[in-house]
C-alpha positions as semicolon CSV with decimal commas, in nm:
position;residue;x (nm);y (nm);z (nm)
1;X;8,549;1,325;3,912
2;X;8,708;1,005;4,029
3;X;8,817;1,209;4,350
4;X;8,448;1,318;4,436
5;X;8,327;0,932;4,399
6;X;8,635;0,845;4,644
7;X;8,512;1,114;4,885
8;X;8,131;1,042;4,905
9;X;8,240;0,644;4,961
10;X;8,460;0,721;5,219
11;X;8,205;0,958;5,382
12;X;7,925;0,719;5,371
13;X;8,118;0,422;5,499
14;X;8,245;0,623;5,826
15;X;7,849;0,742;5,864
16;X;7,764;0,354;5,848
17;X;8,037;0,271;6,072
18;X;7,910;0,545;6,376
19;X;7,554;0,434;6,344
20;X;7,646;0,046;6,346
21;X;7,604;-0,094;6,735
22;X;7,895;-0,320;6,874
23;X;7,864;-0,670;6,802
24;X;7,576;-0,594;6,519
25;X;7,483;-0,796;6,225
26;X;7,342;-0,557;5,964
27;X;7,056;-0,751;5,759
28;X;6,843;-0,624;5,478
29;X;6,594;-0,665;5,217
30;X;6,264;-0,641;5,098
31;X;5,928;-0,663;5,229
32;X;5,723;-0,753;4,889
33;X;5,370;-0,808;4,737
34;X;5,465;-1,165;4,602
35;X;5,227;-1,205;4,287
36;X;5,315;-1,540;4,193
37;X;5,356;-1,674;4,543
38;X;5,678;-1,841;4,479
39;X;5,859;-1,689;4,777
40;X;6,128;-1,449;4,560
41;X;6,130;-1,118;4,455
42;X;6,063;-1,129;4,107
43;X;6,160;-0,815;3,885
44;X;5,764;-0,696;3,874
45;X;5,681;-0,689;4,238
46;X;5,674;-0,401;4,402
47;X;5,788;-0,355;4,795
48;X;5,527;-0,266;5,055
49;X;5,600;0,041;5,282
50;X;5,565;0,130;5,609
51;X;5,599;-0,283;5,769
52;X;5,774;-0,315;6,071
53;X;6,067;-0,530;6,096
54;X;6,156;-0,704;6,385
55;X;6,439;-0,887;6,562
56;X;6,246;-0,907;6,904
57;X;6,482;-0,618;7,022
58;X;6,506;-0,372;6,724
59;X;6,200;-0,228;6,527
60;X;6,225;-0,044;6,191
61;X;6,023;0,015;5,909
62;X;6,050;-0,001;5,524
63;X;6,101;0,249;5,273
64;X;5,828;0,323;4,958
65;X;6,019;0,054;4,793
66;X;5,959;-0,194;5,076
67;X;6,336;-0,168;5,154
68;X;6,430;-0,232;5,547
69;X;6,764;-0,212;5,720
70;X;6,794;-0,300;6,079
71;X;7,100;-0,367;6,330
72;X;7,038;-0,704;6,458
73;X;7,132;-0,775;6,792
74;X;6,926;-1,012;6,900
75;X;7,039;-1,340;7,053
76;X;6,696;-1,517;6,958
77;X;6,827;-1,558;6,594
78;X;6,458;-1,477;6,491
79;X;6,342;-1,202;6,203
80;X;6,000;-1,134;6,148
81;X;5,745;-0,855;6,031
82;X;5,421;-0,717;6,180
83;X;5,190;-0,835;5,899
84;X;5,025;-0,517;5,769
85;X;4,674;-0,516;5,709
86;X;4,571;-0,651;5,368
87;X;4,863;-0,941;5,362
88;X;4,904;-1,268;5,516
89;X;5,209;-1,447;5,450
90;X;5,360;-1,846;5,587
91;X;5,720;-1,633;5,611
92;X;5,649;-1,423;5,811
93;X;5,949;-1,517;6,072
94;X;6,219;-1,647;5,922
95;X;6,563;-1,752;6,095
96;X;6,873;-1,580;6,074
97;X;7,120;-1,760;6,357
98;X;7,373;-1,858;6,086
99;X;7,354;-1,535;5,850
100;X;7,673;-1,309;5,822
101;X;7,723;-0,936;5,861
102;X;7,519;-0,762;5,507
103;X;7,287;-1,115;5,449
104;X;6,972;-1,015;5,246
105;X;6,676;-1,163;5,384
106;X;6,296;-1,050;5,229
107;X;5,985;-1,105;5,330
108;X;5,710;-1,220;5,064
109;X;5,362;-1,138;5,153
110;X;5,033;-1,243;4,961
111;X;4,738;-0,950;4,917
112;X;4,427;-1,007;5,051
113;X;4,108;-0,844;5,174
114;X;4,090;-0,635;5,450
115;X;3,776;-0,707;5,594
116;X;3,556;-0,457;5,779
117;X;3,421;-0,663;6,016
118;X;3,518;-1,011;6,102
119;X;3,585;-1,340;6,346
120;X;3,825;-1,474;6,591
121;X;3,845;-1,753;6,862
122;X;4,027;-1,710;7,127
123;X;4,156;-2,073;7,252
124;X;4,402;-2,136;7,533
125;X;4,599;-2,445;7,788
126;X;4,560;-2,727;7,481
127;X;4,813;-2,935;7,703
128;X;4,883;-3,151;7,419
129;X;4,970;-3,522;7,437
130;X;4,877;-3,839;7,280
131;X;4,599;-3,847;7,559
132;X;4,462;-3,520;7,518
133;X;4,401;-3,581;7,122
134;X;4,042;-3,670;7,126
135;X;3,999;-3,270;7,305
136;X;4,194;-3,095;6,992
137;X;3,965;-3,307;6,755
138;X;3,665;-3,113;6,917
139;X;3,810;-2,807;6,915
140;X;3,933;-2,836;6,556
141;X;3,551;-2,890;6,495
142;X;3,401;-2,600;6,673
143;X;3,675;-2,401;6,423
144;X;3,538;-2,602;6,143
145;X;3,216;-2,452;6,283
146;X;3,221;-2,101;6,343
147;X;3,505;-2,044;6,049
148;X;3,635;-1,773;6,243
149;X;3,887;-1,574;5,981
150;X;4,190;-1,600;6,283
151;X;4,251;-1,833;6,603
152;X;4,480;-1,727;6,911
153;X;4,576;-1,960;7,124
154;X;4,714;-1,823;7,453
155;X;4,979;-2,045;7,539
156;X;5,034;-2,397;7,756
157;X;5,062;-2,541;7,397
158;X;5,191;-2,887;7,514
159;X;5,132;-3,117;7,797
160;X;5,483;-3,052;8,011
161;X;5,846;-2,967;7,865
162;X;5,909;-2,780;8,186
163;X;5,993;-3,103;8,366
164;X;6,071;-3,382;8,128
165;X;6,349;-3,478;7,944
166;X;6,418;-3,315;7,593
167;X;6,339;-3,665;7,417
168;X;5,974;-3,622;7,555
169;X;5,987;-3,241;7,481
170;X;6,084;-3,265;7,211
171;X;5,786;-3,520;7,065
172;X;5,515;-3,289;7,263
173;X;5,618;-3,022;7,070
174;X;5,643;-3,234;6,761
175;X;5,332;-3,309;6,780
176;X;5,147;-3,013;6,864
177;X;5,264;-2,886;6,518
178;X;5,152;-3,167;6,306
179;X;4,810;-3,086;6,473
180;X;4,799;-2,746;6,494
181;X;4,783;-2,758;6,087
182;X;4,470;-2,914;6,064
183;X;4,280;-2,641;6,217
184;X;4,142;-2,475;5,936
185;X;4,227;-2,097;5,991
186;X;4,516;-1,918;6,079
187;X;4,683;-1,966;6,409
188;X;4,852;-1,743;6,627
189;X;4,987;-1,892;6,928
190;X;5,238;-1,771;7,237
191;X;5,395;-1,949;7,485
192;X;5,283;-2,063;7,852
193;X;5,496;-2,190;8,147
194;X;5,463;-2,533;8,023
195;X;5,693;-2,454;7,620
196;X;5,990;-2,355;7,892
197;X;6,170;-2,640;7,819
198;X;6,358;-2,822;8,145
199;X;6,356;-2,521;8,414
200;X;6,297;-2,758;8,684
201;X;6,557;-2,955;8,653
202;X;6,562;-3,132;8,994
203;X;6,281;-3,305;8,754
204;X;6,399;-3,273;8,420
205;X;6,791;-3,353;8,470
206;X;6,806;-3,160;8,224
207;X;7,140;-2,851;8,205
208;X;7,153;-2,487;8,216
209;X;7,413;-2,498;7,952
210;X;7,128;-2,732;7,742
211;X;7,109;-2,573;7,390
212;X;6,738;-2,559;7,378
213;X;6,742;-2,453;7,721
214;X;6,428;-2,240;7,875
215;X;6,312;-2,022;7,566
216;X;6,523;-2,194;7,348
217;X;6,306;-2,506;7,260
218;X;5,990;-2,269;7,176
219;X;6,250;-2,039;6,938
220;X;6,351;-2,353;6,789
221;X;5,996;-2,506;6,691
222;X;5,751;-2,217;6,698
223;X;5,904;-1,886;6,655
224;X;5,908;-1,544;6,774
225;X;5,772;-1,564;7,160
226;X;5,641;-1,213;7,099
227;X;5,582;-1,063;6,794
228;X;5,269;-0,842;6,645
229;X;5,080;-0,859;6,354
230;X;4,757;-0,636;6,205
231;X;4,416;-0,767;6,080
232;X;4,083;-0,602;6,005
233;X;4,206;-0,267;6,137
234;X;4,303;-0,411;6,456
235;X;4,669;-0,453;6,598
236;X;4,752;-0,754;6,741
237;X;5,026;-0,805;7,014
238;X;5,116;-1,134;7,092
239;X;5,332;-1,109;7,475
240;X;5,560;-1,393;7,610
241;X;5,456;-1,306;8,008
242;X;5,632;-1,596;8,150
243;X;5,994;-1,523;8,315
244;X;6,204;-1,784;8,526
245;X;6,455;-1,768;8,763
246;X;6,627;-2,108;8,854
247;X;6,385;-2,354;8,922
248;X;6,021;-2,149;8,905
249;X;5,873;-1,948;8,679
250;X;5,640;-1,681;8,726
251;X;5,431;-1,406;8,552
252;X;5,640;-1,096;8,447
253;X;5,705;-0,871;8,094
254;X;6,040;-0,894;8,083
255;X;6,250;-0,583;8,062
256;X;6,385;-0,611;7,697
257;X;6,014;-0,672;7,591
258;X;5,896;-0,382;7,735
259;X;6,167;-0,161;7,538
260;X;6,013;-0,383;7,274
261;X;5,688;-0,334;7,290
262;X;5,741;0,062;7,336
263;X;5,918;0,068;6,977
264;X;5,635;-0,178;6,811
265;X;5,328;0,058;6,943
266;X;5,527;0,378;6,797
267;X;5,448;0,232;6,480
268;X;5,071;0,241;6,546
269;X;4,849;0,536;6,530
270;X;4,717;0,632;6,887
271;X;4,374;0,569;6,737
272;X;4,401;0,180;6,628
273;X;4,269;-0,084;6,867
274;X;4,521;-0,277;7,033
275;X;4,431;-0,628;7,155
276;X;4,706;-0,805;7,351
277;X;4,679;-1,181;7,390
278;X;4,936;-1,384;7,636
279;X;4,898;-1,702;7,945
280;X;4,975;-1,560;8,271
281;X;4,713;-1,275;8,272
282;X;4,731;-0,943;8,454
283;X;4,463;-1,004;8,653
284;X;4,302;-1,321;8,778
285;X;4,008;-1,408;9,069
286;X;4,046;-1,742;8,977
287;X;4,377;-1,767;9,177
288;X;4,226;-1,629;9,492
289;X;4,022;-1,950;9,546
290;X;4,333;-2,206;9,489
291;X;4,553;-2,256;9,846
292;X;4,854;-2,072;9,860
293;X;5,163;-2,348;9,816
294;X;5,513;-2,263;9,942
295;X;5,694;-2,553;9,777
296;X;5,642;-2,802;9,503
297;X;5,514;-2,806;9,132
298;X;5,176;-2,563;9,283
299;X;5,423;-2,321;9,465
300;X;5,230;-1,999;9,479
301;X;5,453;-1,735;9,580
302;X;5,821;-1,722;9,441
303;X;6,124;-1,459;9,426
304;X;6,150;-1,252;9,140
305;X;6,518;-1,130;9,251
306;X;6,473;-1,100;9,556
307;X;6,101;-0,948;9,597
308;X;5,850;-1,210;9,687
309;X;5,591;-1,215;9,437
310;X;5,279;-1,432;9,363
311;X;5,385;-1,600;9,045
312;X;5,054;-1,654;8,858
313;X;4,985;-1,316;8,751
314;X;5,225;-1,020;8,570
315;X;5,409;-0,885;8,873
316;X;5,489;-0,557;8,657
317;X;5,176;-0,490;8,455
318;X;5,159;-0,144;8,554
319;X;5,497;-0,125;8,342
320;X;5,269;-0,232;8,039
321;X;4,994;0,023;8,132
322;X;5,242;0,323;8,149
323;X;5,343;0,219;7,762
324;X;5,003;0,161;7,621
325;X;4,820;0,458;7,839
326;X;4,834;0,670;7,526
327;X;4,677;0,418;7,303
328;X;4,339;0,307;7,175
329;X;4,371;-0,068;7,366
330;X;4,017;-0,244;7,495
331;X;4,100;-0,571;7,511
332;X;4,387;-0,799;7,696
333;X;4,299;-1,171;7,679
334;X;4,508;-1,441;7,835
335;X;4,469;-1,804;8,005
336;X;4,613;-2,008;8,268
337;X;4,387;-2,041;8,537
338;X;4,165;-2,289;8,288
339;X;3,798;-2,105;8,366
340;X;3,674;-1,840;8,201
341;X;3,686;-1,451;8,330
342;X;3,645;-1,143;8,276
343;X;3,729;-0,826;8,476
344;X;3,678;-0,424;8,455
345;X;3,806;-0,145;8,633
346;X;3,612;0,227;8,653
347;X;3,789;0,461;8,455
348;X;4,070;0,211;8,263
349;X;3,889;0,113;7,880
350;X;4,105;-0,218;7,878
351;X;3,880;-0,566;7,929
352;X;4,025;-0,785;8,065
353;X;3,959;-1,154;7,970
354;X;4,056;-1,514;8,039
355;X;3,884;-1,845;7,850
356;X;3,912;-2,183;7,983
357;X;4,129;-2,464;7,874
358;X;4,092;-2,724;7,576
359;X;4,265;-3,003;7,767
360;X;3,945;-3,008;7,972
361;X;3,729;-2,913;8,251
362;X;3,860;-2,840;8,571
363;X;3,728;-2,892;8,965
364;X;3,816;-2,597;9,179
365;X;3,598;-2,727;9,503
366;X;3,238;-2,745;9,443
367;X;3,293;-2,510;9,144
368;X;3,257;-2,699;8,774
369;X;3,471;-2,492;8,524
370;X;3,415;-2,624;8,185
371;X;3,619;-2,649;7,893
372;X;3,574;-2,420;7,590
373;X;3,695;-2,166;7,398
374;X;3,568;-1,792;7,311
375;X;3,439;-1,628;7,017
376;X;3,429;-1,239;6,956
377;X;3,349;-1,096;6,640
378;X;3,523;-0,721;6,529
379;X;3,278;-0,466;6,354
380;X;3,517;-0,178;6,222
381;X;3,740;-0,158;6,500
382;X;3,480;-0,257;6,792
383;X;3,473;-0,584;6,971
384;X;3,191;-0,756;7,111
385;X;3,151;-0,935;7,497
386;X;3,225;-1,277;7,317
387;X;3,101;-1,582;7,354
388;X;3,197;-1,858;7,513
389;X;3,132;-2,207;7,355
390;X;3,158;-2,513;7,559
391;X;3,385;-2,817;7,387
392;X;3,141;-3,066;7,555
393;X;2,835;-2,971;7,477
């Protein structure tokens, strides 16, 4: 008997050992229904199955018992889980930089109704500063408002960390999250050229070999820079579609994303809707009425490795159309240009929509853009044109 115990040890640890990937951290734990919402797995709550788990590179899923296991071998030191529908939960991401090899880390998640139908704004370029505060008060009061049931905010979250130094960074950032927690809903939020913290650094003097370098700072205050979550039926994809290469950035899904993003829409039934919100959009008119700037801060064209590329739209979105071209997905929202638009193509379901910017209205010529934000409201699984509120009026 004690030889057969011996055996089936030394089988299971050589099975572990030729799945495990070079250089791998193996995490686990629990995804759980936490009843008394005091953040631990108590002994009478249950696990939740079927939640993805995600290290921004690996996706896998839990067990009946809410159990996970996943390889991580990220070098974002993020962990998070694509919020099933019916749960909400403040932990959703959690960090796990400084964890060894077999750390337990769970997820506790708080039920809640799944609504049939319900709210969201969709917000974008808040450019935040100790200037700009009087625009975040209005906006805060058109949520107050509407009490939409979720708020996405499609990056250029702070005024500038591209080109300042981190102790100016550093406070932007600061203080977008002190405000950010008055709005009274929950916020989802990715990032725009402006969270890349010191990329230009003939401006910034700030290093390559910075620790909050480029992605870095955003990891450090806000999270995952892509990530998904579900609500009302609908799946929500939140994309990081800002690369950089020295100095410039420029609109692009990077390559690990994409393998990303292929492994996070397995997990979704062909049939749910799929609405992906990022800042540099796909598409944009907008652009085409700005002059086209070699050089400077306004640069228009830039090289992505070589290619010349105009940097304020995804250079590769037909990489994201191939992945999702099997998939239930009518809406792709994003900001940027600071105006509101909308675009649709004969024979392709996806909308594509921009809204304008917080921070303010914007001249382009004799055109007025104003500021304001966008409201659409979900009836089971179908989403309405929107509508766009103005900040000023």
């Amino acid at each position: 008997m004690r030889c057969t115990i011996l055996f089936v040890t030394v089988l299971l640890c050589t099975s572990y050992q030729m799945n495990a990937q070079p250089g791998a951290i193996d995490i686990r734990g629990y995804v759980f229904e936490d009843l008394n919402n005091n953040g631990v797995k108590d002994t009478n709550e249950k696990g939740v199955r079927n939640v993805a788990v995600s290290d921004q590179v690996n996706v896998v899923t839990t067990n009946d018992n809410g159990f996970y296991q996943i390889q991580y071998t990220s070098s974002y030191g993020i962990l998070f889980v694509s919020l099933p529908n019916d749960f909400q939960s403040k932990a959703w991401w959690q960090r796990v930089d400084s964890i060894g090899n077999g750390s337990e880390v769970n997820f506790p998640l708080i039920k809640v109704a799944s609504p049939s139908s319900f709210t969201f704004i969709h917000a974008s370029d808040t450019h935040i500063s100790e200037t700009s505060l009087g625009r975040m008060q209005k906006f805060e009061k058109i949520v107050d408002s509407v009490k939409p049931d979720l708020v996405l905010i499609t990056g250029d979250l702070v005024r500038d960390a591209l080109r300042v130094p981190e102790s100016e960074a550093t406070r932007l950032y600061e203080l977008f999250l002190r405000e950010i927690k008055k709005t009274k809903a929950p916020v989802w939020y990715i990032p725009g050229n402006h969270e890349i913290f010191g990329i230009e650094r003939h401006l910034s003097l700030v290093s390559q070999q910075h620790p909050l370098y480029g992605r870095k700072m955003y990891h450090h205050y806000l999270g995952p820079d892509y990530y998904s979550f579900n609500y009302g039926g609908i799946h929500f994809i939140g994309l990081n579609s800002v690369e950089f290469e020295d100095l410039w950035y420029y609109g692009r899904i990077d390559s690990v994303q994409l393998a990303w993003l292929k492994k996070d829409i397995a997990t979704v039934s062909p049939i749910t809707p799929i609405i992906t919100f990022q800042h540099i959009p796909f598409f944009s008119g907008g652009f085409s009425m700005m002059p086209f700037e070699e050089d400077g801060p306004g640069r228009s064209l830039v090289r992505e490795k070589g290619i010349l590329q105009y940097r304020h739209i995804v250079s590769n979105a037909q990489d994201v159309f191939v992945i999702m071209k099997d998939h239930n997905y009518p809406l792709a929202l994003a900001g940027h240009y600071h105006f509101q638009q909308k675009f649709s193509f004969d024979g392709l379901s996806t909308r594509f929509e921009q809204t304008a910017a917080v921070v303010g209205p914007t001249d382009e010529g004799n055109l007025q853009m104003p500021s304001g934000i966008t409201v659409y409201h979900v009836k089971a699984g179908k989403i309405d044109e929107g509508n766009f509120i103005h900040l000023d009026q």
